[in-house]
C-alpha positions as CSV (number, residue, x, y, z in Angstrom):
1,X,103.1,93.5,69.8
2,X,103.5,95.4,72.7
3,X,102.3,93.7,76.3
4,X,99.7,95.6,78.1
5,X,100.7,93.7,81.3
6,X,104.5,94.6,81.0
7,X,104.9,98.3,83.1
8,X,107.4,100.3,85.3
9,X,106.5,101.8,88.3
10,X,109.7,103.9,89.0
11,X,108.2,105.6,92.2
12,X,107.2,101.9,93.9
13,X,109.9,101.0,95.7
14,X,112.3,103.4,94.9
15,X,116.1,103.3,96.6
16,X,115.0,100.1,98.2
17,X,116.1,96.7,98.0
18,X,114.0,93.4,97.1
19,X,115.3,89.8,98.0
20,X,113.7,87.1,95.5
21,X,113.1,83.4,96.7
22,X,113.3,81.4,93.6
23,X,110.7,77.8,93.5
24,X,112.1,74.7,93.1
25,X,114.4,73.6,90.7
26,X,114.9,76.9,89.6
27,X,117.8,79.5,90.1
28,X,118.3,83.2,90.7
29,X,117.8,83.2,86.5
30,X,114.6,82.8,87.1
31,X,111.9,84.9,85.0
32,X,110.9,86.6,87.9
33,X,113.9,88.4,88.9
34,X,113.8,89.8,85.4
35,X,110.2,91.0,85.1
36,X,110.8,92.8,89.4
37,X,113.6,94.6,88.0
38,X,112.1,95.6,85.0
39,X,108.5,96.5,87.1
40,X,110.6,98.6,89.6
41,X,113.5,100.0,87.9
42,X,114.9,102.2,90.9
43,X,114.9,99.2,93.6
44,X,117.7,96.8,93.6
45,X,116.9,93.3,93.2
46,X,118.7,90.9,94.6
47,X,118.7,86.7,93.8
48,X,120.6,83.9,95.2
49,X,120.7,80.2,94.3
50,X,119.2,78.1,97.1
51,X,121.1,75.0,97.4
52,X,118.8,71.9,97.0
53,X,118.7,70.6,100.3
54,X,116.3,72.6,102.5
55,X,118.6,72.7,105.9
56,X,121.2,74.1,103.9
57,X,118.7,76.8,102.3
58,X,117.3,77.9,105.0
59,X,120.5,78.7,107.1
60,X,121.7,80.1,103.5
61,X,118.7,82.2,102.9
62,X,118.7,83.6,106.6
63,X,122.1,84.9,106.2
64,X,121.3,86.2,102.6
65,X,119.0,88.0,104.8
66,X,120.4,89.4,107.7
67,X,123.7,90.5,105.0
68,X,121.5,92.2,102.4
69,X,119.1,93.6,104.6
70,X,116.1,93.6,102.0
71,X,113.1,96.1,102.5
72,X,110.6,93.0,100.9
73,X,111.5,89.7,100.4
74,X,109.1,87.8,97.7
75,X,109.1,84.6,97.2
76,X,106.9,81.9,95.6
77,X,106.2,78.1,95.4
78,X,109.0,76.6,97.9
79,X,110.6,80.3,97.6
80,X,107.7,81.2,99.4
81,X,107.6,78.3,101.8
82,X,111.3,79.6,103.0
83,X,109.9,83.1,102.7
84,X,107.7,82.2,105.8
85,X,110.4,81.1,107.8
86,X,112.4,84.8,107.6
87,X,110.7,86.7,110.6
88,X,111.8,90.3,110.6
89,X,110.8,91.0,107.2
90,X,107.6,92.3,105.2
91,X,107.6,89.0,103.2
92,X,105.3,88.7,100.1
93,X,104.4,84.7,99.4
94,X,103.0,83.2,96.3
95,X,101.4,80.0,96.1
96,X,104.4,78.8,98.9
97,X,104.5,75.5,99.1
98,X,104.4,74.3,102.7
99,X,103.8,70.5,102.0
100,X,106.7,69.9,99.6
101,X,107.1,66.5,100.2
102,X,103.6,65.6,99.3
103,X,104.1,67.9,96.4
104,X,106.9,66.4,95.1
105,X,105.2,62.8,95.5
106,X,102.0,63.5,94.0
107,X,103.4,65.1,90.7
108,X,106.4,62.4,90.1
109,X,109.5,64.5,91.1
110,X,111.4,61.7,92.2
111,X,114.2,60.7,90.0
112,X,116.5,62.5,87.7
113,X,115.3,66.6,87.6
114,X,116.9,68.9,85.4
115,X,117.3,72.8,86.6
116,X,114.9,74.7,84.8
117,X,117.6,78.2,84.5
118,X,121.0,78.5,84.8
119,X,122.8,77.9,87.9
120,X,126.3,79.8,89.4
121,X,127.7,76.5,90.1
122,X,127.3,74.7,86.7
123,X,125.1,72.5,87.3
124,X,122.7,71.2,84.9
125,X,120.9,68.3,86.8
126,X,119.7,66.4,90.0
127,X,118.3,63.6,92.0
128,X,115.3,63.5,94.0
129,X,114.8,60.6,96.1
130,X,113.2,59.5,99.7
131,X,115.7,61.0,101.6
132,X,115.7,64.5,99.7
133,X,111.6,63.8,100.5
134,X,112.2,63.2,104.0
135,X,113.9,66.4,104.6
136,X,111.4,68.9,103.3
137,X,108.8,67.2,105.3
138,X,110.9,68.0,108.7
139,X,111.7,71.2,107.1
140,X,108.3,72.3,106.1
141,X,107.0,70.8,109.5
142,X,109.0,74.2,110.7
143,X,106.8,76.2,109.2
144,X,104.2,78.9,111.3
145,X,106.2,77.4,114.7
146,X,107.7,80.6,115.6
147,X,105.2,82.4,114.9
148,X,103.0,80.5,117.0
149,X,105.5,80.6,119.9
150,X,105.2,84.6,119.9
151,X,103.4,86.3,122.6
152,X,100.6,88.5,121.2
153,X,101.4,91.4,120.4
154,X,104.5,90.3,118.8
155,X,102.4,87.6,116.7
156,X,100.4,90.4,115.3
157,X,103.0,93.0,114.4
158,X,104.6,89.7,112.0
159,X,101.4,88.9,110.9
160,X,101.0,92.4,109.7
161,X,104.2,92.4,107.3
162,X,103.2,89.0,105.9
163,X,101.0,88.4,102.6
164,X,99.8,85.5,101.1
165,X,98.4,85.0,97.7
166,X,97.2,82.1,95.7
167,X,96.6,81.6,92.1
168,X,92.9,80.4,91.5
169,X,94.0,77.9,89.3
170,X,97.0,76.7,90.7
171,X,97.1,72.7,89.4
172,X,99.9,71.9,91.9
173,X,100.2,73.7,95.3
174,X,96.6,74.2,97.8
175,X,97.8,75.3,100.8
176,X,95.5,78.9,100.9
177,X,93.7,77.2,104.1
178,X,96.8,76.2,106.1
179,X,98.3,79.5,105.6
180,X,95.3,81.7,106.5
181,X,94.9,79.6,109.7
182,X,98.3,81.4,110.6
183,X,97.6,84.7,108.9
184,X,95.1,87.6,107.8
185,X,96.6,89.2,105.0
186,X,96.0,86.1,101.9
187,X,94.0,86.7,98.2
188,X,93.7,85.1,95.5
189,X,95.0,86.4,92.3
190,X,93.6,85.3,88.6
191,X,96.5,83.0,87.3
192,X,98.0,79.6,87.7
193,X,101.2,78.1,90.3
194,X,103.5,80.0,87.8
195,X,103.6,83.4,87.9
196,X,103.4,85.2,84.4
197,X,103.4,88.8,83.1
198,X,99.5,89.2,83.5
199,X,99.3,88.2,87.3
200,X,102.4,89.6,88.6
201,X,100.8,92.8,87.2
202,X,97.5,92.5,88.8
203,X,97.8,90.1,91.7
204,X,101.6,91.1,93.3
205,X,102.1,94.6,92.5
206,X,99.0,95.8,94.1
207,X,100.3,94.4,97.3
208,X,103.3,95.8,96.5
209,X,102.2,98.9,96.2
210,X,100.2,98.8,99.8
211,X,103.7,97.5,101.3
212,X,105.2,100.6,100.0
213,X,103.2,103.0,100.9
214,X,102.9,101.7,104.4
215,X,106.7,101.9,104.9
216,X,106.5,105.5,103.6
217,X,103.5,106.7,105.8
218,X,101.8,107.7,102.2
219,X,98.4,107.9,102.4
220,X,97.0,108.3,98.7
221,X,93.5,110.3,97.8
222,X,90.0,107.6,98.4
223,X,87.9,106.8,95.7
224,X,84.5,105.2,96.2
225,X,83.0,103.4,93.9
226,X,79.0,102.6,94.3
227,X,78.6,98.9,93.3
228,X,75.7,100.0,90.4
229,X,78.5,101.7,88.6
230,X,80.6,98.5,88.1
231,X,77.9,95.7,86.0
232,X,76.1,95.9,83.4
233,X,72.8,94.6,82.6
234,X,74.1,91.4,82.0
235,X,76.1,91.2,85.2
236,X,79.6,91.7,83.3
237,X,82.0,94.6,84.0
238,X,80.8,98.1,82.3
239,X,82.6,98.5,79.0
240,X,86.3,99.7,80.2
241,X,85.6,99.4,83.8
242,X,88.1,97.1,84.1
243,X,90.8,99.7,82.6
244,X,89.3,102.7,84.7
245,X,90.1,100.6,88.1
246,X,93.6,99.4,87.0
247,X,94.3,103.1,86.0
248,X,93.0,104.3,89.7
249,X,94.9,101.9,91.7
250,X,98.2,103.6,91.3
251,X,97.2,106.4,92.7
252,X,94.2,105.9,94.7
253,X,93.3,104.1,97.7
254,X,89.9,102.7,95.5
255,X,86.6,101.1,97.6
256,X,83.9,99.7,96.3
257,X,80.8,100.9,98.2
258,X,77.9,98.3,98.3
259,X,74.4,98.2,100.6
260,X,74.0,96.1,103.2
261,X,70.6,95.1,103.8
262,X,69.6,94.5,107.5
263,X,67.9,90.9,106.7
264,X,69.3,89.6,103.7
265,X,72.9,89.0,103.7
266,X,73.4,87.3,100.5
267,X,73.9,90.6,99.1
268,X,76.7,91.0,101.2
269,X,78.2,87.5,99.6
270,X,76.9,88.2,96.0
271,X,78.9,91.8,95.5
272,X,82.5,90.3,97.1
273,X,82.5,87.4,94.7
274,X,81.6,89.3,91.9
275,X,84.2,92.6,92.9
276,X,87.1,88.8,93.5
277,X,86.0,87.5,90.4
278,X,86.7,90.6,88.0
279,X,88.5,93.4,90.3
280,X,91.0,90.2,92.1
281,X,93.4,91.0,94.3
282,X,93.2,95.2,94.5
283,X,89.9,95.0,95.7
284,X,91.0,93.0,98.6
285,X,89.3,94.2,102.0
286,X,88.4,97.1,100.1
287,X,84.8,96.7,100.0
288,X,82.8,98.4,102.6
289,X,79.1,97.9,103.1
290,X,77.0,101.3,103.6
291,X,73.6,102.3,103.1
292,X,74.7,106.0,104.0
293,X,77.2,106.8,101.9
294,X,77.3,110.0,102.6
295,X,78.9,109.6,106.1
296,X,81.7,107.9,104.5
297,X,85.0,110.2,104.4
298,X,86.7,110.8,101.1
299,X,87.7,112.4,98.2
300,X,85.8,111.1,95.2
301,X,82.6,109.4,94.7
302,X,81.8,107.5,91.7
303,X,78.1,106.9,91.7
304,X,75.4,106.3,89.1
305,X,73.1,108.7,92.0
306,X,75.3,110.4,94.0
307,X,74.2,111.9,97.1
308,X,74.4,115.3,97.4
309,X,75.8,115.3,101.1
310,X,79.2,113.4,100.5
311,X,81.9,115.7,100.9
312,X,84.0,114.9,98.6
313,X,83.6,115.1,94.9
314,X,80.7,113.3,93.4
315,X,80.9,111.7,89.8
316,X,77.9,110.4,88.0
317,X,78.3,107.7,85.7
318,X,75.7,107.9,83.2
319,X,75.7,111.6,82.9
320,X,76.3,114.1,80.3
321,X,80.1,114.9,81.4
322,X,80.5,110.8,82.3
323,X,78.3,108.8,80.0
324,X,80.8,106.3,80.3
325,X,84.2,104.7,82.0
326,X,86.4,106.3,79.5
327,X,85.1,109.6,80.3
328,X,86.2,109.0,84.4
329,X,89.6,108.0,83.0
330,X,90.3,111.0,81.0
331,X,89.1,113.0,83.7
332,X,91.1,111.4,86.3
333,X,94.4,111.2,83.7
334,X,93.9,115.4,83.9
335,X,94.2,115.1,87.5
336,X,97.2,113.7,87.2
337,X,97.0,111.7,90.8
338,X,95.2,114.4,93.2
């Protein structure tokens, strides 16, 4: 059977390089490397075994760095937690672990561990004891220090090629707080601490894509999307809603368009749970709350009333030409993009 979540983007990325920061007890084997190169077939992906004690990976990783030159470095769990420590870079990290130590404590990693892929070296197992402990703690402690050393201006231009995103039901690693008290740019994306087909698709590659496309200076067609066209009457998403905004995303800059009510700001809280719970990470900080829609500027409107003002193109769900989602897909599939 074929998987919906498995796709190539060949444009993303294209003639550029991606570093990968493996998690612990892992290797450049890893899953992951696989499933970037297969997602972006024209970048070149690059992996590295990190050696297991965290001095060592760092300075190993920061040369990896400077020699390869990567246009985005990913990395995830204590991948990500180095990931942090590479200023210069536009650095993806998911679910980093910045309290190893604690980590490795509180889910009985001390002992014997064996490596969970293949490693260049040979090696099939390792030890974990107080000591190895003791030196993630000083390394971790690291963490966010530079960054907080920077003057301003310099603190916001690497705050601005950093994300950070968090699997809601990540059993192991909670560390969304600590790392938005350093940085903006964090989401949550619908999956666990491991990273599998479904929420690399829909929680990474978005961000990927925004990555991209600022590096390019592309600026991609704006879609609105009225919050009354996304539940139905039962509050769940409209029947292939779901599809129709996946579909968009890769070629759209998409917004959902809710009102904002001058007294009664549990509206405001009510439509961005519901857009995190069922849109996740695309819709991040791409809600916007209007009550004239018509003054916003873009390209297409998708509206169960649109207003006859907006200058754009309006689209009305519900109507004879759109009586449902599957209708806006075919007529954006025609458009091919524009």
């Amino acid at each position: 059977m074929e998987n919906e979540y498995i796709k190539q983007f060949p444009e993303l990325m294209k003639g550029k390089k991606i570093m990968y920061n493996h998690g612990f007890g892992s290797s450049a084997l890893s899953g992951t490397v696989k499933r970037i190169r297969q997602t972006f077939p024209n970048a070149t992906v690059v992996a590295f075994d990190i050696p297991l004690h965290p001095a060592e990976g760092l300075a190993f990783l920061r040369q990896k760095a400077e020699e390869e030159k990567p246009d985005l470095i990913i990395g995830t769990s204590m991948g990500g937690m180095y990931t942090e420590l590479l200023y210069g870079f536009d650095r993806i990290l998911v679910n980093p672990a910045f309290q190893m130590a604690q980590t490795m404590k509180e889910h009985g990693m001390t002992g014997k561990q064996t490596w969970q892929n293949p490693r260049q070296d040979g090696e099939t197992e390792f030890m974990v004891t107080k000591a190895l402990e003791k030196e993630y703690k000083e390394l971790t402690d690291q963490c966010f220090v530079q960054l907080e050393a920077m003057d301003e201006e310099q603190k916001k231009e690497e705050q601005s090629r950093v994300w950070g995103l968090f699997g809601d039901e990540d059993p192991l690693v909670h560390t969304f707080d600590l790392y938005r008290s350093h940085y903006p740019q964090a989401a949550h994306f619908h999956g666990e601490h491991r990273m599998d087909d479904k929420s690399f698709l829909n929680g990474v590659v978005p961000v990927i894509r925004w990555i991209d496309d600022r590096q390019e200076g592309r600026e991609r067609p704006i879609v609105y999307i009225d919050f009354s066209a996304l539940a139905d009457d039962y509050g769940k998403p409209k029947a292939s809603l779901v599809k129709a905004y996946r579909m968009l995303i890769e070629n759209y800059q998409v917004y959902i368009v809710a009102p904002a009510p001058t007294n009664d700001h549990q509206h405001l809280s009510d439509a961005a749970t519901w857009v995190e719970q069922y849109l996740s990470t695309p819709a991040h900080d791409h809600v916007v709350y209007a009550n004239q829609k018509a003054l916003l500027y873009g390209d297409y409107f998708i509206d169960m009333l649109p207003d006859d003002n907006f200058m754009g193109t309006g689209i009305q769900l519900g109507s004879d030409e759109f009586k449902t989602w599957d209708e806006i897909i075919t007529y954006f599939e025609r458009l091919g993009g524009q």
